[in-house]
N, C-alpha and C positions, 0 to 999 in steps of 0.2 A: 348738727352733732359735733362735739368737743372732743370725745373720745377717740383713742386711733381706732381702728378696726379691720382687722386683716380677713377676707370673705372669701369665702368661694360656694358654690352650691350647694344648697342643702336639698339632697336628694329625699328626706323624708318628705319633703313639703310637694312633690313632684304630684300634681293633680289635683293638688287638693285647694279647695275653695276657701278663701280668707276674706277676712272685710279689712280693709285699710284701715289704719288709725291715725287719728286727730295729732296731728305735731304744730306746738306753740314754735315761732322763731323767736329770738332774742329783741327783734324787732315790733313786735306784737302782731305780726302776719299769721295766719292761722293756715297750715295744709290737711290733706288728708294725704297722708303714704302711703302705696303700696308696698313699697319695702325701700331699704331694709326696715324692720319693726319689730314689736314682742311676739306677734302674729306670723312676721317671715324675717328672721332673724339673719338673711344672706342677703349679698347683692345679687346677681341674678346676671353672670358671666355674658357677654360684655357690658353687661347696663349697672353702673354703682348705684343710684338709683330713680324710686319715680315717685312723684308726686303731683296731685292737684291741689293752686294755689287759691288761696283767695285773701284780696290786699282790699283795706278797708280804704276812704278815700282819704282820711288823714296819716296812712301807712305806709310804708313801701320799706326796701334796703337801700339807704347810703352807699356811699362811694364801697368797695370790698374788693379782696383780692381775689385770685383761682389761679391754680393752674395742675397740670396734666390728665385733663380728659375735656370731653366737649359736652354743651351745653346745648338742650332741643326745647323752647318755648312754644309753645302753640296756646293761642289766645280762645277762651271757649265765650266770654263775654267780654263785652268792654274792652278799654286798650292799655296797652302798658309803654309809658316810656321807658328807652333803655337809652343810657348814654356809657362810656367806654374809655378807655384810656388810650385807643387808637383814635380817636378822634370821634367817633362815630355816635349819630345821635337818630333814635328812628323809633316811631310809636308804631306799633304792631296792633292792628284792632282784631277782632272777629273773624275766626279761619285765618288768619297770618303766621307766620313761623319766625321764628331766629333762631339761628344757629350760631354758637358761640366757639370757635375751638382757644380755648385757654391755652393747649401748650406753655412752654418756658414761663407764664404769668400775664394776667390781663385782670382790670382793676372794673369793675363796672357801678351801675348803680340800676336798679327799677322801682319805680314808682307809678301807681295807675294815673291814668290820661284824664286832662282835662276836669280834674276834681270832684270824678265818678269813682264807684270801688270796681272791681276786675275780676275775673278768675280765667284761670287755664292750666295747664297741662305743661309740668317740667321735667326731664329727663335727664339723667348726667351719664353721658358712653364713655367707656374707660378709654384712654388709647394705649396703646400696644407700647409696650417698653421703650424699642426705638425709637417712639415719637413722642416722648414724654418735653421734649425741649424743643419740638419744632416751634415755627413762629408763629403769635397769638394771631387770630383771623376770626371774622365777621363774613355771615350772610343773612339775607332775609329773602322772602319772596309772601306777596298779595297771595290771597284765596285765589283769584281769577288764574293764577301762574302754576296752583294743581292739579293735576288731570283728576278727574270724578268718572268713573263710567260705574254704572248700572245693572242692576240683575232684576229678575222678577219680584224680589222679592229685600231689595237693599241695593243702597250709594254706597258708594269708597270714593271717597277722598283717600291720594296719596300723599301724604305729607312727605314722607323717606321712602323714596324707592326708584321705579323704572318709571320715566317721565316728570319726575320732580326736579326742579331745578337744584334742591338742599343735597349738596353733600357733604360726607363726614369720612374719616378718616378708617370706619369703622364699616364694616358690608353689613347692612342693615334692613329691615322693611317699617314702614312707620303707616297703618290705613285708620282713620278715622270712617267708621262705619253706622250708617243708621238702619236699622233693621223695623221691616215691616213683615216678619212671616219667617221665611226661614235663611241662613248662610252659613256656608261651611269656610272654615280656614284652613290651611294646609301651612305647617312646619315645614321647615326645609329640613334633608337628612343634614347631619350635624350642627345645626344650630340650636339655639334655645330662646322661649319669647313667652308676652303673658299678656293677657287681656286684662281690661281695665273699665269698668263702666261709668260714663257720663252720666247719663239720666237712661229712666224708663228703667224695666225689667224684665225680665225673660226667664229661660234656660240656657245651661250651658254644660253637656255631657251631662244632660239628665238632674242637673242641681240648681236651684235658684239664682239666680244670680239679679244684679241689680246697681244700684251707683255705689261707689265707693269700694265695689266688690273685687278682688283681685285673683284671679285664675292664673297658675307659672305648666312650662311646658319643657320640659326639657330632654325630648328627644322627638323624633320627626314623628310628625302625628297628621290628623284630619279632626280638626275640632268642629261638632256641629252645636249651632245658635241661635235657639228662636227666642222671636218676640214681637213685640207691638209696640211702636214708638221705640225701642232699644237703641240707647247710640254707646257704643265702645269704640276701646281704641284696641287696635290688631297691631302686638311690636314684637319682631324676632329679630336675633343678629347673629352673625356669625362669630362663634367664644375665640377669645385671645388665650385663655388656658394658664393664666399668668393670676396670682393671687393679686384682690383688688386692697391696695391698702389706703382706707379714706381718714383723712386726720382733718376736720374742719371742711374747710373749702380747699382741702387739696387730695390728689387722689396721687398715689407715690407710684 
């Protein structure tokens, strides 16, 4: 997006069930967003926004700038090289994360690995006013380096959270969930989060739900979720309460 955009919550969208929509890059990368969109017109306090990518094999972004918020990649096929203006060069396959914090400016590039196309899962966290100039930083961590535990009935992978190596500047939860029957998520009081569908479909508060489909939550709840085969992603954070202003690749 070119436009500036000054956001903050849009309390009518609170519950209600949206499908993501198709966004062209300039680059000819094709995503599906959850927001912001015509569908959910805000960012979604602390999160500017989410989307699932998918980079053809003759595709990717060129060298580009960012800065004042941080960057959450997770790989759902295939691998994506990123290289950086801190030096840093590191392909991220299947189940791997990188986290980016832009601060003050940081220049990158992705491209998918090895001459294969790619897809996964991008997130932009706002940071908090005071840290709008800290200094640019890099992390990643391996699938093997998430804690997974199990219920009857669904895996969680934590991507962001308690036992994940990835942190952010931002108090976050990040679980990648596959559901086989039933699970419930729980809100934290004061924060706000949304679910996001990979594959497979389900329910969710009684409503279809399915890939591309995006559910926001914005006050501390108990979401329940069935399905068969159903993989989402479960993201809440704690709000900075600060209007998110996105102009391109920069969040103000």
């Amino acid at each position: 997006m070119t436009e500036e955009k000054e956001t903050q919550s849009n309390q009518q969208f609170e519950g209600r069930l949206v499908e993501g929509e198709m966004v062209k890059h300039g680059t000819g990368v094709n995503s599906r967003r959850a927001f912001p969109t015509s569908n959910y017109s805000s960012s979604l306090d602390p999160f500017v926004l989410f989307e699932r990518f998918y980079i053809d094999e003759d595709k990717g972004f060129p060298m580009h700038p960012h800065k004042g918020f941080e960057i959450v990649s997770y790989m759902i096929e295939g691998g994506m090289a990123h290289e950086d203006s801190l030096g840093v060069k590191n392909t991220a396959s299947e189940g791997e994360v990188m986290r980016i914090t832009t601060g003050s400016g940081i220049r990158h590039s992705e491209f998918p690995a090895n001459d294969k196309s790619c897809n996964g899962l991008q997130l932009w966290v706002n940071l908090p006013r005071d840290k709008k100039e800290i200094e640019a930083g890099y992390q990643d961590a391996e699938k093997s380096e998430l804690p997974t535990s199990e219920t009857e009935d669904a895996e969680i992978t934590t991507v962001i959270g308690e036992g994940s190596p990835i942190t952010l500047q931002t108090e976050m939860q990040y679980l990648d969930v596959e559901i086989s029957g039933e699970w419930s998520w729980e809100i934290r009081e004061g924060w706000q989060g949304f679910l996001f569908g990979v594959k497979g479909s389900g329910k969710v508060k009684d409503q279809a739900f399915g890939e591309g489909d995006v559910l926001t939550i914005e006050k501390a709840d108990k979401v329940d979720i069935a399905g068969q085969e159903l993989r989402i992603v479960a993201v809440q954070g704690k709000p900075h309460n600060q209007a998110i202003r996105q102009q391109g690749p920069y969040v103000f």
